[in-house]
N, C-alpha and C positions, 0 to 999 in steps of 0.2 A: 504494500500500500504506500508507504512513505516511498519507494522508488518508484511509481506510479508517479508520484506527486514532484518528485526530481525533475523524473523523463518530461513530464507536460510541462516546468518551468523551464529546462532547459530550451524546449524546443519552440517556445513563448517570447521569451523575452528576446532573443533576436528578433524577432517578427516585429515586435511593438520599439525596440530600439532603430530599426529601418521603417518608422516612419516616411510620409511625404515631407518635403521642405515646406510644405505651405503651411503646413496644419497648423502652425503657430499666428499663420494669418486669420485663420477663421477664431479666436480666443479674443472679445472685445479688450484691448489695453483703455485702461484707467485715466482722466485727465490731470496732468500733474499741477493744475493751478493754481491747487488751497482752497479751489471753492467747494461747495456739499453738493450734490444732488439734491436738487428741488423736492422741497419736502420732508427731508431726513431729521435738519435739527428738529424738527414738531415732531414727529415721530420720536427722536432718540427721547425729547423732554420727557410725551407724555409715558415711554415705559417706564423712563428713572421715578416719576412722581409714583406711577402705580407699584414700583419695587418700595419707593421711599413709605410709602402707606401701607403696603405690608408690613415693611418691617416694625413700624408705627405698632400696626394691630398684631403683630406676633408680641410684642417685647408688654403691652396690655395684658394678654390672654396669659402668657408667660409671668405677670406679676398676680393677676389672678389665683391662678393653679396653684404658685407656691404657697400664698396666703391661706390660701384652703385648705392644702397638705398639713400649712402650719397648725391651723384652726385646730382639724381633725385630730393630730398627734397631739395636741396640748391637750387637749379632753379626754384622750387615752390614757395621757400618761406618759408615752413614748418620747422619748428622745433622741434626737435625728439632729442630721447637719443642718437645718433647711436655712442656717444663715450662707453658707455657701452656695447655694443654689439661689437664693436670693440676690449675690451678690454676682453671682455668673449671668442673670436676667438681668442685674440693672447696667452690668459691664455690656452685653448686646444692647441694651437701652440707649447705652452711650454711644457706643461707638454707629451706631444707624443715626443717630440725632447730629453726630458731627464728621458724619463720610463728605456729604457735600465742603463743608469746610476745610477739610481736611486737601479734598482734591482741589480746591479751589487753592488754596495755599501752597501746595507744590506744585501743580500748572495754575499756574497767573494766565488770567487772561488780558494779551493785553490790546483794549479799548481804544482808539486814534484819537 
């Protein structure tokens, strides 16, 4: 089986290595201007916004849940880490509330 799979590479990739010259013509190259495709910054915004509101509503749900854990194990009795877990969701809290900042301060945009 494995020299099954030799014999068809070997006899493969010459084939695909002796491509035509052109083929590389039919592949659209890129314009090197700096400018976006129309429409993309809107685009790129509104999925950062809808990532940024996720993270929003996870690092919520996230502070929820532990509070709960906490609740329930305090009425039991139980003793559990749940300040570290609390302090791993308010560290996600952070760092999603200051990613835009964060990129903004190592790429500068810069404005004319």
């Amino acid at each position: 089986m494995l020299g099954d799979i030799f014999y068809r590479a070997a006899v493969r990739i010459p084939a695909i290595l002796q491509a035509p010259d052109n083929l590389a013509a039919e592949v659209p190259q890129p314009k090197l201007d700096g400018e976006l495709p129309e429409g993309l910054a809107d685009r790129v915004s509104q999925v950062l916004g809808l990532i940024s509101w996720a993270g929003t509503a996870a690092g919520v749900v996230g502070i929820l849940i532990t509070g709960a854990v906490m609740t329930v194990s305090h009425k039991r009795g139980e003793s559990s880490e749940h300040i570290s877990r609390l302090g791993m969701v308010l560290g996600g809290c952070i760092l999603v509330a200051m990613a835009g900042p964060i990129v903004n301060w190592v790429f500068p945009s810069s404005s004319p």
